[in-house]
C-alpha positions as CSV (number, residue, x, y, z in Angstrom):
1,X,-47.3,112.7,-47.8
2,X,-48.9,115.3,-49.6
3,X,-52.7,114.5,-49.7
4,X,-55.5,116.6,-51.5
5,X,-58.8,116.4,-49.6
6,X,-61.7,117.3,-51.7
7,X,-65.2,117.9,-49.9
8,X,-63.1,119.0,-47.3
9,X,-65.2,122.4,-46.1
10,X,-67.6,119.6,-45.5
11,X,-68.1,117.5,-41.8
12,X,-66.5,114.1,-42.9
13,X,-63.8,115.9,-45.1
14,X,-62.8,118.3,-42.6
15,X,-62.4,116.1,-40.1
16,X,-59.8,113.6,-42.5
17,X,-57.7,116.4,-43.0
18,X,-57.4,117.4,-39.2
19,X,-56.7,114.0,-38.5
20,X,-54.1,113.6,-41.4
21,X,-52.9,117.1,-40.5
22,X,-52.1,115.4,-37.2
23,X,-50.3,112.4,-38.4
24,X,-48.1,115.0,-40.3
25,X,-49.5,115.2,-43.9
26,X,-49.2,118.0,-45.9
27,X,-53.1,118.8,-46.9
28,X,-54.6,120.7,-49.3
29,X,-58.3,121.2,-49.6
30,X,-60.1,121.2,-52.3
31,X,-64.1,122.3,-52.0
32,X,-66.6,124.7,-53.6
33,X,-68.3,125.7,-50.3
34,X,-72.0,124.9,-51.6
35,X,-72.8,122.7,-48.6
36,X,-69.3,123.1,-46.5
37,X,-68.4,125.8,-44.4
38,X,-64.8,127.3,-44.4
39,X,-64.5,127.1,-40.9
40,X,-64.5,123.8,-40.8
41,X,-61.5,123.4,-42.5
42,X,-58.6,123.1,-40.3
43,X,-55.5,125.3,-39.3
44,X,-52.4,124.1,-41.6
45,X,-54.5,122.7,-44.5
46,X,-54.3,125.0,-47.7
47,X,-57.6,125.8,-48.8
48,X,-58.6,125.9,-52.6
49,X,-61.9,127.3,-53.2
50,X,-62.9,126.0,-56.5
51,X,-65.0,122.7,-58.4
52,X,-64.0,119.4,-58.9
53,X,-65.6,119.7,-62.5
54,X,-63.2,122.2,-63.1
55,X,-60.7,120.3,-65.2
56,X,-58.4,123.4,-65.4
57,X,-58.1,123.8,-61.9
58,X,-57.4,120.5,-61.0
59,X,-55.5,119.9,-63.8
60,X,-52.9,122.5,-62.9
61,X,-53.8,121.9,-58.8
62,X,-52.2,118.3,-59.0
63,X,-49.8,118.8,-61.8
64,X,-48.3,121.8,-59.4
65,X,-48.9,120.3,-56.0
66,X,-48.4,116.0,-57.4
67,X,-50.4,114.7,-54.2
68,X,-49.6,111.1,-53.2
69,X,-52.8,110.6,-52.3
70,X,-56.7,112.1,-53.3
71,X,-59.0,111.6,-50.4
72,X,-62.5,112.5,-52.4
73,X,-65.5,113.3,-50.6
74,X,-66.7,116.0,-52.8
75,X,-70.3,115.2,-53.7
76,X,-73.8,116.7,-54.6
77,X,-75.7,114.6,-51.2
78,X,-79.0,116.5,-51.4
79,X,-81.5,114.2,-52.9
80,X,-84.0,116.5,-53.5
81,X,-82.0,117.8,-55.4
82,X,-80.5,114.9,-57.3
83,X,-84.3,114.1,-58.0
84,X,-85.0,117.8,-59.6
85,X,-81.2,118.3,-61.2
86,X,-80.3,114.7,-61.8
87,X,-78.0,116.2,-64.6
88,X,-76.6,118.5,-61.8
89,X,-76.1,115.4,-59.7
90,X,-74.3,113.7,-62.5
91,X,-71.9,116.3,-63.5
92,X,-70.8,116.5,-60.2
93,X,-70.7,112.7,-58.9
94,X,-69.8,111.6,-61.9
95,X,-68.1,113.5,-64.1
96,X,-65.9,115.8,-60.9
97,X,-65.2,112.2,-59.8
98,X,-63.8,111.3,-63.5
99,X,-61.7,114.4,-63.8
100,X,-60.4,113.5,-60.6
101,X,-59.2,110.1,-61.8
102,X,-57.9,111.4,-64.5
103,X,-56.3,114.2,-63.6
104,X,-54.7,111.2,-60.4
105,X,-53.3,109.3,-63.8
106,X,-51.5,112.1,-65.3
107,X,-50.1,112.9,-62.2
108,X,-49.4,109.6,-60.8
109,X,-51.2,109.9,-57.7
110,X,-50.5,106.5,-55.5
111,X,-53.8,105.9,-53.8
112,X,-56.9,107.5,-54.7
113,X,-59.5,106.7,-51.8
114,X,-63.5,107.6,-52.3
115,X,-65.9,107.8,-50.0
């Protein structure tokens, strides 16, 4: 299957997509680097530096790619910082998270698993 891992620069993320990269997925990653680190991401995943509140990028990331599966971790976890940017926070829990879902409708994406 062809699965797009988002957050997955992160620790959790990172280690989904070795382990689906392992089962035989095709995996593409999908994280800004603000908190991950790109050698955490592992050897045979593609790597797409970008934001999930880019609705241009991941508009034309799953409408080129059309992933079976999203595996979203992406977030904004630091809650200082959700407590001193809580309009920060939102755009990027909330409204990366919609774009995400809707982006998965258009493209018909068959399981779309958040953590």
């Amino acid at each position: 299957m062809r699965i797009l891992v988002t957050g997955g620069a992160g620790f959790i993320g990172s280690h989904v997509a070795e382990r689906l990269l392992e089962l035989g997925h095709q995996v593409v990653v999908l994280d800004d680097l603000s908190t991950g680190r790109r050698e955490n991401i592992p050897a045979g995943a593609r790597f797409v530096k970008g934001d999930i509140t880019d609705k241009v990028l991941v508009s034309e990331l799953m409408h080129d790619t059309r992933f079976d599966v999203v595996n979203h971790h992406a977030a904004q976890m630091n809650v200082r910082h959700s407590v001193e940017d809580p309009s920060f926070d939102a755009r990027v829990n909330i409204l990366g998270t919609l774009n995400l879902l809707q982006s998965s409708i258009k493209t018909s994406v068959k399981k779309f698993m958040f953590a």
